[in-house]
C-alpha positions as CSV (number, residue, x, y, z in Angstrom):
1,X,124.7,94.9,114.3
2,X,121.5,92.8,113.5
3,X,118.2,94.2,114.6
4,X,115.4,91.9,116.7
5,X,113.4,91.8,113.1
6,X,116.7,90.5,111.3
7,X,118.1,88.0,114.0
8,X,114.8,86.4,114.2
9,X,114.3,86.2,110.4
10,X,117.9,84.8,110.6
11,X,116.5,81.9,113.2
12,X,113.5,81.0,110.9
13,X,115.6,80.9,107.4
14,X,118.4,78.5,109.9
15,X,115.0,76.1,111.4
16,X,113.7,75.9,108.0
17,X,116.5,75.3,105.7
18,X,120.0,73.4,107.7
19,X,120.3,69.9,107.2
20,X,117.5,69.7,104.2
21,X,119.7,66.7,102.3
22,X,117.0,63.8,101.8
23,X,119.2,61.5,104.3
24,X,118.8,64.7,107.0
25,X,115.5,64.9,106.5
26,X,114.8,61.4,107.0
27,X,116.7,60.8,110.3
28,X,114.9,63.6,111.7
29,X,111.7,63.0,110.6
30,X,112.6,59.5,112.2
31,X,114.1,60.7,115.4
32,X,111.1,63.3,115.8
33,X,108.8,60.4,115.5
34,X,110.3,58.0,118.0
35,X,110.7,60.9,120.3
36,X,106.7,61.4,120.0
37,X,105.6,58.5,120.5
38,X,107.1,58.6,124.2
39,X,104.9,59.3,127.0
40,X,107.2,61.9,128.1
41,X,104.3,64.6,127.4
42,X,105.5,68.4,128.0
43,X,109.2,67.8,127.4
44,X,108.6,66.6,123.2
45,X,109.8,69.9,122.5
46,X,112.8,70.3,124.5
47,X,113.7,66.4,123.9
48,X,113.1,67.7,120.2
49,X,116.0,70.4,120.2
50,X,118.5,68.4,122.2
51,X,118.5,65.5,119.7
52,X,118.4,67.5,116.6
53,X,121.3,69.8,117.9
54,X,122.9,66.5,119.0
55,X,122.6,65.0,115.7
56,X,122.8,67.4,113.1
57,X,119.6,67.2,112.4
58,X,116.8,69.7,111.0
59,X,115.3,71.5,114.2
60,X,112.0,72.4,112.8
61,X,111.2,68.9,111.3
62,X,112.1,66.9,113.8
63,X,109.7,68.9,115.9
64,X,106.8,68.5,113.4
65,X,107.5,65.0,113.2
66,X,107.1,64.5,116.9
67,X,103.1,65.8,116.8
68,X,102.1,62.6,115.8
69,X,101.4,62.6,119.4
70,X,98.7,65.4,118.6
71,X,95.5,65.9,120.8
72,X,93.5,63.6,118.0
73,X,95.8,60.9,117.5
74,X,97.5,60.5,121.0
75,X,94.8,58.4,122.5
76,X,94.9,56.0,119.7
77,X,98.8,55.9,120.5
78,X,98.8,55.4,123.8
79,X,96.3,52.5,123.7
80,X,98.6,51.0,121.0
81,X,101.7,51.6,122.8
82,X,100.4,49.7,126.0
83,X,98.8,46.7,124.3
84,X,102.3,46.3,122.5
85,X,104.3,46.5,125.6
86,X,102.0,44.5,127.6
87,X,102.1,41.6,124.9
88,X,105.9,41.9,124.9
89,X,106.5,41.3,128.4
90,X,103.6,39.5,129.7
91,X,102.1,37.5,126.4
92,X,98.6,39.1,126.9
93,X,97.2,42.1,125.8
94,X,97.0,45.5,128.6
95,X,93.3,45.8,130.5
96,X,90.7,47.0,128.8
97,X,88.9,48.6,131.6
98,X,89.2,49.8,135.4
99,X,87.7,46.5,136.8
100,X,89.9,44.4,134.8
101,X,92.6,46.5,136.0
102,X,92.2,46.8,139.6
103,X,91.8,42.7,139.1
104,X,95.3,42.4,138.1
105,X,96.7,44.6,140.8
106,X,94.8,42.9,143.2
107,X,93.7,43.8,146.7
108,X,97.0,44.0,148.6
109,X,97.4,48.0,148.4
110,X,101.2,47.5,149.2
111,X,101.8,46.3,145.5
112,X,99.9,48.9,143.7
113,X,102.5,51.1,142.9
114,X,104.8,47.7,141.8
115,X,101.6,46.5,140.1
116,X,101.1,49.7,138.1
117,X,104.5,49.6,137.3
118,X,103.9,46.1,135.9
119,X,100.7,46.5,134.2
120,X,101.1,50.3,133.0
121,X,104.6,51.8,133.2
122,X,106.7,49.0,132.2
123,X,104.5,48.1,129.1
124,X,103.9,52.0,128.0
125,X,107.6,52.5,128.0
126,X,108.2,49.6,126.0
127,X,105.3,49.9,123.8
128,X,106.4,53.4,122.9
129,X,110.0,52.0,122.3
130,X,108.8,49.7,120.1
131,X,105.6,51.7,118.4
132,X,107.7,54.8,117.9
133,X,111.0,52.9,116.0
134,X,108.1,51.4,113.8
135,X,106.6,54.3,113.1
136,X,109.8,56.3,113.0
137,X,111.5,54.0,110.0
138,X,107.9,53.7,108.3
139,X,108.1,57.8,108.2
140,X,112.2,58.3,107.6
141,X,112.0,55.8,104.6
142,X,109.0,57.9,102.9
143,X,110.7,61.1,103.7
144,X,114.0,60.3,102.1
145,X,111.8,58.3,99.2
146,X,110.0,61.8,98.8
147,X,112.8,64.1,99.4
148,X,115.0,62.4,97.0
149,X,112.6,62.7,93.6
150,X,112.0,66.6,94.9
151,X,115.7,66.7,94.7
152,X,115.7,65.0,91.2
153,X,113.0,66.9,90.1
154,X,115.0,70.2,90.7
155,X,118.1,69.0,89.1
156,X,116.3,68.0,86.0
157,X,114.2,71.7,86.2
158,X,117.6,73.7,86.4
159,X,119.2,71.4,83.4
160,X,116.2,71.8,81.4
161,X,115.5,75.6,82.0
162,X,111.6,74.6,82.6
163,X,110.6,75.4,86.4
164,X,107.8,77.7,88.1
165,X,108.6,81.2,89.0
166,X,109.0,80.8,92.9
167,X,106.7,83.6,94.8
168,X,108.5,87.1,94.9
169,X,110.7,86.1,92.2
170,X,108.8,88.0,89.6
171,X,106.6,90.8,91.8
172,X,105.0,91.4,88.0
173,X,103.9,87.7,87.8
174,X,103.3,87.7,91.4
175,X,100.8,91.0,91.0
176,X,98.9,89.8,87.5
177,X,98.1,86.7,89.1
178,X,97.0,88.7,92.2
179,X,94.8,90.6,90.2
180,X,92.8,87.8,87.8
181,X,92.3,86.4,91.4
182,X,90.8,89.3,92.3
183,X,88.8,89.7,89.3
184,X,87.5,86.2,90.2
185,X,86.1,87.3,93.3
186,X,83.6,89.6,90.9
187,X,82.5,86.9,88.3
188,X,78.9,87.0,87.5
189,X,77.0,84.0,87.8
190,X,76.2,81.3,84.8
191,X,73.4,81.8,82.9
192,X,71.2,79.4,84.9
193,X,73.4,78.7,87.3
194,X,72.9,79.2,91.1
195,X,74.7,80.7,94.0
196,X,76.7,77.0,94.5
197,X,77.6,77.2,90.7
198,X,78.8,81.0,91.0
199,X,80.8,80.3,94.1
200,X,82.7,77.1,92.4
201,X,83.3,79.0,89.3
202,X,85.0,82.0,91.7
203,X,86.6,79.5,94.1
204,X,88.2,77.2,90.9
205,X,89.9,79.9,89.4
206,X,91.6,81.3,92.5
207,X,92.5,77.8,93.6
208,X,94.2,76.7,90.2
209,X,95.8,79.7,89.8
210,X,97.2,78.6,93.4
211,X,98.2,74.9,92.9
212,X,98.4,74.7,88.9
213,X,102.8,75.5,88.5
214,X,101.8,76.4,84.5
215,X,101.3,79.8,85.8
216,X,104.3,80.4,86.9
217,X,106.2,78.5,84.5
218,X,104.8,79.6,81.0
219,X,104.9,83.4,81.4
220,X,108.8,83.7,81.9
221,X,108.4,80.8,78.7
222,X,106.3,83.9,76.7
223,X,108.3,86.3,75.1
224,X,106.9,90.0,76.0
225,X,105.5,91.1,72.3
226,X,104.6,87.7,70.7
227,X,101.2,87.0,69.1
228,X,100.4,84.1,71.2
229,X,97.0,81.8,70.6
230,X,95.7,79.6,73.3
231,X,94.1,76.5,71.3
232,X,91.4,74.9,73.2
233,X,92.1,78.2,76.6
234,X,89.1,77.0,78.7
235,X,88.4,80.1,81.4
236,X,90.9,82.1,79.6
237,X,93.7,82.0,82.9
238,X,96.6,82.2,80.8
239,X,95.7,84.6,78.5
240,X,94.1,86.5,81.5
241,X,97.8,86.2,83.8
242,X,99.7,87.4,80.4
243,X,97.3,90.2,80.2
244,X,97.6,91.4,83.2
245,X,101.4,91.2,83.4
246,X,101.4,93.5,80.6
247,X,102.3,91.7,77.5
248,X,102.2,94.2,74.5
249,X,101.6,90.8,71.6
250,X,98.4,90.2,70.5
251,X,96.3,87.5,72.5
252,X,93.4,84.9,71.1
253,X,92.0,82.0,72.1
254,X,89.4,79.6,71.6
255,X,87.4,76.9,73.0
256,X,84.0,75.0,72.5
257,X,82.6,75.9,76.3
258,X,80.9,78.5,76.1
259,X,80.5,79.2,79.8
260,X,84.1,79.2,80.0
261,X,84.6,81.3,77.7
262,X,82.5,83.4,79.9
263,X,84.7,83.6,82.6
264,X,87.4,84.1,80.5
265,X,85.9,87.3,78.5
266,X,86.0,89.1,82.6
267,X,88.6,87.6,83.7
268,X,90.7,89.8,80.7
269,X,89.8,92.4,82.3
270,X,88.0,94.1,79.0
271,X,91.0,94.7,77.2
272,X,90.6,94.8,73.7
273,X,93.7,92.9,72.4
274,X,92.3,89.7,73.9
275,X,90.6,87.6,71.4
276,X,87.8,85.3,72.6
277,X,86.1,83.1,70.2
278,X,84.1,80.0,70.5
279,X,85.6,77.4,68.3
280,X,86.2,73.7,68.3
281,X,89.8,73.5,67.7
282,X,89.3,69.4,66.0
283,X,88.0,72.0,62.7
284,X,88.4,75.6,63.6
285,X,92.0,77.4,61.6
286,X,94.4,78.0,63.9
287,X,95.6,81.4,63.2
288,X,99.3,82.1,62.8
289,X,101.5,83.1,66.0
290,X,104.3,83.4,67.3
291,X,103.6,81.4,70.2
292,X,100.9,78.3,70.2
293,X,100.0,76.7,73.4
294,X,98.1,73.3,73.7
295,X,98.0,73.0,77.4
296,X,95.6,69.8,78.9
297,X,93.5,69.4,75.2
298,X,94.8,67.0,73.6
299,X,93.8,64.0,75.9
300,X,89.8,64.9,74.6
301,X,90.7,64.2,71.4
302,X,91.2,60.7,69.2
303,X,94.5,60.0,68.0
304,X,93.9,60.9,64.8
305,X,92.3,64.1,66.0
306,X,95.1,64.9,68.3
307,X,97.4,64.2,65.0
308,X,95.8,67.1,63.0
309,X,95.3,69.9,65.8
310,X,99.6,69.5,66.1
311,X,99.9,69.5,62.6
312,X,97.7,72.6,62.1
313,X,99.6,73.9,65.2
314,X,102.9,73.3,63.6
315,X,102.0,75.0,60.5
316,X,100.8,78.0,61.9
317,X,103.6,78.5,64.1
318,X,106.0,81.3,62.9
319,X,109.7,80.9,61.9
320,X,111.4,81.4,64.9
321,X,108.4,80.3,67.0
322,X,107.6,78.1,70.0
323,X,104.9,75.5,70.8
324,X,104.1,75.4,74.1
325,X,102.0,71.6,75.1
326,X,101.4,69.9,77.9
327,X,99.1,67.2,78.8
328,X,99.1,64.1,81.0
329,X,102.2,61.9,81.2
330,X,100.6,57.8,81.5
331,X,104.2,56.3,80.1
332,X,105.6,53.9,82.8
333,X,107.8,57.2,84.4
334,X,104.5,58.4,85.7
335,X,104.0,54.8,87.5
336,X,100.7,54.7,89.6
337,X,100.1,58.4,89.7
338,X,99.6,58.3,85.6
339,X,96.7,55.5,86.3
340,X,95.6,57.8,88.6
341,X,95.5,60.8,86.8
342,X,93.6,59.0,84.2
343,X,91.0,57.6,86.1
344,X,90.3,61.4,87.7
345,X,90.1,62.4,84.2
346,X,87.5,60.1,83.2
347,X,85.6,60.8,85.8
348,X,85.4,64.3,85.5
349,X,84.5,63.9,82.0
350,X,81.7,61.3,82.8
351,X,80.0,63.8,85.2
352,X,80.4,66.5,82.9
353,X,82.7,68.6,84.9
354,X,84.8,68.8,81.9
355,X,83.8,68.8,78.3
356,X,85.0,65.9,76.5
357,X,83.9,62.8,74.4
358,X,86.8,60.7,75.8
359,X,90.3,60.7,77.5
360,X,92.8,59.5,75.3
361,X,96.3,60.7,76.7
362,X,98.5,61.1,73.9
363,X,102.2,59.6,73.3
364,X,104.5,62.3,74.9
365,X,107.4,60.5,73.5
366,X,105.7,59.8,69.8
367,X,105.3,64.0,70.1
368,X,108.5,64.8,70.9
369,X,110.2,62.7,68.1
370,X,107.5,64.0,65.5
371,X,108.8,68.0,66.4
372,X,112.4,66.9,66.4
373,X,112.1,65.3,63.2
374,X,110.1,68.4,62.0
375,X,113.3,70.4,63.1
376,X,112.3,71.8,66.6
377,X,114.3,72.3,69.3
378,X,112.6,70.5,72.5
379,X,113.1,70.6,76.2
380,X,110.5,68.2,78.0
381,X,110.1,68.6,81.7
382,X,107.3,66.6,84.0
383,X,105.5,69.2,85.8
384,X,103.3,69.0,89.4
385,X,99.8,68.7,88.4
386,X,97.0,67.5,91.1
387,X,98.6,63.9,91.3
388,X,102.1,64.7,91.7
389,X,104.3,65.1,88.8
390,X,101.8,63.3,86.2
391,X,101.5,66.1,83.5
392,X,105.0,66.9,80.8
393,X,105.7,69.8,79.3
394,X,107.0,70.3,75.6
395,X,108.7,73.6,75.0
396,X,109.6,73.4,71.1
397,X,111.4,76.0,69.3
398,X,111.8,76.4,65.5
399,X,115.2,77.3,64.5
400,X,116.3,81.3,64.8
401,X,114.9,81.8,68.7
402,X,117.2,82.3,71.8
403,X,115.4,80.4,74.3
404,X,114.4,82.3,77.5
């Protein structure tokens, strides 16, 4: 027999996850809509349940859906709603104000109540008919647009083997990431730098170890007891999440920020068998590993630069190795968000936020023929980055490795 605790639990997982098909989820986010935008206020809830029982529909959704009737944008709503419904039925917009109202209703106090009926009721109800089936399709058609390309997404994440480590499916991931957040919380300030600059640097780190999916999908990616090197690592995060998950290989990394760098000699905790350097990786050897990871660099570079960091790459990769690259995906699969991600880019790197002399996203596709031809394996996977899923992955494996 199920406890309180585990019946409830039970309720949430049912609210949260029946009916999640993209077509589900856009009826109800349809229905929920319609239902507020109605001026039936104190019975959304209950109107809520009945339909999405009635229907087959997801509970919880179609109940979020129906605050768009919310304390900020229900005025708006209403005044739409009336002007609608009043245009509808009598070809002119609702009043505007109480004079112009009580001049419509007139004096004869008898046919108030048809008069408000007239003027108010009849065009509300309509209004909200009409504002909440607009606003209703408008919102199913992006949910099922959305909810479809997550569902895509997923399929093409479990056929290529490339997809984030959900929270609590790795409590040793889940704790090193806990704990170079912590060790954020204790960075000393830049050289120079004020309270503002110390505060960014802290609240950066904990927020891209929160949003950025690399780091939960490059550790499981990592084989526990490879010499990995980070080529152009920035603040050091992955190097700090692998070292702080344990990882018994030998660790380096360089980059040409030296306040970076900074942050990323605390957040590795001290240990010894991370190696920091400052380098610029367009002329610095790459030393040999077993695992070589070019994550967001090579958009900083020319072309011809980004063509001899991959070569070096390549040829210090290990038989049996893997090269580990992402960077941001502008072919025409990324569509708008691509342009997008671009233009953030170069304005980042105009105000100096990050280090580059240009942005010149490289040729994903180019890439991945060059390591095929070179005899890699390669698995290629768009992965969420700030704009959606505008940034690829290229896991690439030598011949002789099992992949993970």
């Amino acid at each position: 027999m199920r406890g309180p605790a585990e019946a409830f639990r039970l309720l949430l997982h049912h609210l949260a996850h029946d009916h999640t098909e993209p077509s589900r989820l856009a009826a109800a986010v349809a229905v929920g809509t319609f239902l507020g935008a109605t001026p039936f206020y104190g019975f959304h809830v209950a109107l809520c349940v009945v339909a999405a029982l009635a229907l087959r529909l997801n509970v919880l959704v179609t109940y979020l859906a129906a605050n768009v009737s919310n304390p900020v944008f229900a005025p708006f709503l209403v005044v739409a709603e009336l002007h609608v419904g009043s245009w509808l039925l009598h070809g002119r917009l609702a009043p505007w104000t109480v004079a112009e109202l009580r001049e419509r209703l007139g004096a004869d106090p008898t046919g108030t109540l048809r008069g408000l009926a007239d003027t108010v009721l009849g065009p509300l109800l309509l209004g909200s008919a009409v504002v909440g089936a607009g606003l209703g399709a408008a919102g199913g058609l992006l949910t099922w647009d959305v909810a479809r390309r997550a569902r895509a997404r997923r399929a093409l994440h479990r056929e290529s083997g490339i997809s984030p480590v959900p929270p609590g499916g790795d409590p040793a991931l889940d704790a090193a990431l806990g704990r170079v957040a912590e060790l954020a919380l204790t960075l000393p300030p830049p050289p120079g730098a004020g309270r503002f600059a110390r505060r960014y640097e802290r609240e950066f780190v904990r927020r891209k170890l929160g949003y950025d999916p690399i780091f939960r999908t490059l550790p499981p990616l990592i084989p526990d007891g490879a010499d990995v090197c980070d080529v152009g690592c920035g603040r050091g995060l992955l190097l700090a999440v692998l070292a702080a998950r344990g990882h018994r290989g030998a660790l380096r990394g360089f980059d040409w920020d030296d306040a970076r760098l900074g942050t990323a000699r605390h957040l590795s905790g001290g240990r010894g068998d991370v190696a920091l350097a400052r380098a610029d990786a367009r002329s610095a050897p790459i030393p040999e590993a077993d695992v070589i990871v070019l994550v967001d660099l090579l958009h900083y570079l020319a072309p011809q630069e980004q063509d001899a960091v991959l070569e070096a790459a390549i040829l210090r990769l290990r038989p049996g190795g893997r090269l580990l690259l992402r960077d941001m995906d502008v072919s025409p699969g990324a569509g708008w968000r691509g342009g997008l991600h671009r233009l953030q880019e170069r304005l980042t790197t105009s105000l100096g936020v990050n280090r580059g002399e240009r942005v010149a996203p490289p040729g994903l596709d180019a890439i991945q023929a060059r390591l095929e031809a070179r005899g890699f394996a390669v698995r290629s996977q768009r992965i969420a980055g700030w704009f959606g899923s505008t940034d690829r992955l290229l896991v690439a494996d030598l011949p002789g490795r099992d992949a993970p």
